[in-house]
C-alpha positions in Angstrom: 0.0 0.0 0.0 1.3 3.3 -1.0 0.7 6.4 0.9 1.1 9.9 0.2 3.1 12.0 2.4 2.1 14.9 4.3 3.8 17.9 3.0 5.8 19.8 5.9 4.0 23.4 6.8 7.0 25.0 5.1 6.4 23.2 2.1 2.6 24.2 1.8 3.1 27.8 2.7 5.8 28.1 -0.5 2.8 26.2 -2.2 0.6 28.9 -1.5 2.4 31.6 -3.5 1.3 29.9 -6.6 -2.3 30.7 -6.4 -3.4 32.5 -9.2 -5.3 34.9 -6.6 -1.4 35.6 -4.9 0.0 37.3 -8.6 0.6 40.4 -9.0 0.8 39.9 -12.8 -2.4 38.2 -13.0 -4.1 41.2 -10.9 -2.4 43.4 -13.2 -3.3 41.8 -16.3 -6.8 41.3 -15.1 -7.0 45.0 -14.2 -5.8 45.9 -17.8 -8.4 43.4 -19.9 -11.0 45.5 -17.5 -9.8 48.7 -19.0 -9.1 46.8 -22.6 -13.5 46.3 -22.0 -14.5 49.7 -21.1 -11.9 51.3 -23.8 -13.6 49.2 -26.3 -16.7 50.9 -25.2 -15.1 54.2 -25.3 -13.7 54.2 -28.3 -16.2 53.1 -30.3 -17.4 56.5 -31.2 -13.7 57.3 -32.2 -13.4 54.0 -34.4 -10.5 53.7 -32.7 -9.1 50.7 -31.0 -7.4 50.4 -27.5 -3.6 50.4 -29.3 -5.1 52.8 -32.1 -5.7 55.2 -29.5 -2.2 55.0 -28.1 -0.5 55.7 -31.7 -3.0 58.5 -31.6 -1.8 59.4 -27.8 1.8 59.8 -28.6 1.4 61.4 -32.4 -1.2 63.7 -31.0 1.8 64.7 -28.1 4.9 64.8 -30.3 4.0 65.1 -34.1 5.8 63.5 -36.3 7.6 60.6 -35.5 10.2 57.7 -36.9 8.2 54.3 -36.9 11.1 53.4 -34.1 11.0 56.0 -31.7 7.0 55.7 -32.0 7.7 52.1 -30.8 9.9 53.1 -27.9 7.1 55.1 -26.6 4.8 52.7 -26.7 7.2 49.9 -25.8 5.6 48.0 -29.7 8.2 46.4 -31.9 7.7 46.6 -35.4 6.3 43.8 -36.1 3.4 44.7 -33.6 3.1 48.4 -34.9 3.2 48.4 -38.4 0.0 46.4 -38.5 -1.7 49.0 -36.3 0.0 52.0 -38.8 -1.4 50.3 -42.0 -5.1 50.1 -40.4 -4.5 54.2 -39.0 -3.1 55.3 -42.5 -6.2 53.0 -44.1 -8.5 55.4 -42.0 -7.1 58.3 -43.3 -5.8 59.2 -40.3 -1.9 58.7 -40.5 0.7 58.8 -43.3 3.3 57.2 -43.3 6.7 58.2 -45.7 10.2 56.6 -46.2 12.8 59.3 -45.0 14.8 61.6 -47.5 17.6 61.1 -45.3 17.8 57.4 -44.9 15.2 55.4 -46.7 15.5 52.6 -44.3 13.5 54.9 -41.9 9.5 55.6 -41.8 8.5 58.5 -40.0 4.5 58.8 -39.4 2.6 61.8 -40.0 -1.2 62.7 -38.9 -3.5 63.7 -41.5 -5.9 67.1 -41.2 -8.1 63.6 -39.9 -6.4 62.4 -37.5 -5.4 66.1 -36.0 -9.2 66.8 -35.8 -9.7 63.3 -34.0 -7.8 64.9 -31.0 -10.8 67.3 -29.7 -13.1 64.9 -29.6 -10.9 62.5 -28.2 -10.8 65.0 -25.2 -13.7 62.7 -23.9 -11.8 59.5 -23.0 -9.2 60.3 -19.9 -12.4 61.8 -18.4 -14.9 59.0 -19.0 -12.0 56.3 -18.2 -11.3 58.1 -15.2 -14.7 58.1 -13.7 -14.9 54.1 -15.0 -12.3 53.3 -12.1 -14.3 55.1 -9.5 -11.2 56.2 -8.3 -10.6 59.9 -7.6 -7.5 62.2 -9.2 -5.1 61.4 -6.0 -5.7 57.5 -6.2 -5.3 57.8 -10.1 -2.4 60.0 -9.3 -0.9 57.4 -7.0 -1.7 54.2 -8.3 0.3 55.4 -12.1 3.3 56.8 -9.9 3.4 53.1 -8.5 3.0 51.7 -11.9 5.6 53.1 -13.4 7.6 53.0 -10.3 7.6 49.2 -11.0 7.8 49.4 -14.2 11.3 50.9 -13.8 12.1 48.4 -11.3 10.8 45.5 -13.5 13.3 47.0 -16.7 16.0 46.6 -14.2 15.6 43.3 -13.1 15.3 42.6 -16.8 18.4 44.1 -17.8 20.4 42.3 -14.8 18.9 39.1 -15.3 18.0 38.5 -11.8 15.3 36.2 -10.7 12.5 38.0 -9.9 10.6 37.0 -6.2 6.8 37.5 -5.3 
C-alpha cells in the first residue's frame, strides 16, 4: 500500500504563492483586460481601438515621429506596430513616408483627420477616469506606482535577476 506523504507546513506555505489569486501579474493583467473592456466601449465613437488610440496618444503629443521612436514610446516592436499603422493610414488618419535622409526609416505623420480626432478625443481620460471610481489622488498614486515598477521590473530585466513574489 502506497501512501502519500504529508507535506511539511514550510512546504505548503511556498505552495501557496502559486495561487493565481497571490499574482501580482495576474491582478495586473486582469486590471488591464478590465480597461481593454470599457476602452472598447469608449472608443467606439472614435473608431479607434485600444492600441489605435495609443499611436494616436503619442502622435497627438509629439507630431511626427520615426516608426522606431513611435515604438519606444509605446514599448511595440515593429512587427506589432506596423499592422496598427497600415489600419491608421487605411482610415485616413496617418501617413506614413520613407525618409529623404535614410530610406531605411519611416516616419509617421497625422492627416488634417487624425489632428481633428484629437478634440473629440478629449472625452476619453475623463470617462476612463470616472470608469475606475477612483478619484484624481488614487489615479495620481496608483500610475506613480505603476511606473515606479515598471522601472524596477526593466532593471531586473536588464540584470537578469530572478524576480521574487
Amino acid at each position: 500500500m502506497t501512501t502519500t506523504p504529508i507535506p511539511s507546513a514550510e512546504a505548503s506555505a511556498d505552495e501557496e504563492y502559486l495561487r493565481l489569486e497571490h499574482q501580482i501579474c495576474f491582478s495586473l493583467h486582469a486590471a488591464s483586460r478590465a480597461f481593454n473592456g470599457v476602452y472598447r466601449v469608449v472608443l467606439k465613437d472614435l473608431g479607434l481601438t485600444y492600441p489605435q488610440y495609443l499611436v494616436m496618444l503619442v502622435l497627438w503629443e509629439h507630431g511626427e515621429l520615426p516608426v522606431k521612436r513611435l515604438g519606444e514610446h509605446l514599448r511595440l516592436d515593429s512587427g506589432t506596430l506596423s499592422p496598427l499603422l497600415k489600419r491608421l493610414e487605411a482610415a485616413g488618419l496617418v501617413r506614413r513616408e520613407r525618409s529623404t535622409q535614410d530610406e531605411r526609416s519611416v516616419h509617421v505623420h497625422l492627416t488634417d483627420e487624425g489632428t481633428a480626432l484629437k478634440q473629440p478625443a478629449l472625452q476619453v481620460p475623463r470617462r476612463i477616469a470616472a470608469a475606475t471610481g477612483f478619484d484624481l489622488e488614487e489615479i495620481t498614486d496608483l500610475r506613480a506606482r505603476l511606473d515606479r515598477l515598471t522601472g524596477m521590473l526593466d532593471s531586473a530585466a536588464l540584470e537578469e535577476t530572478p524576480g521574487c513574489l
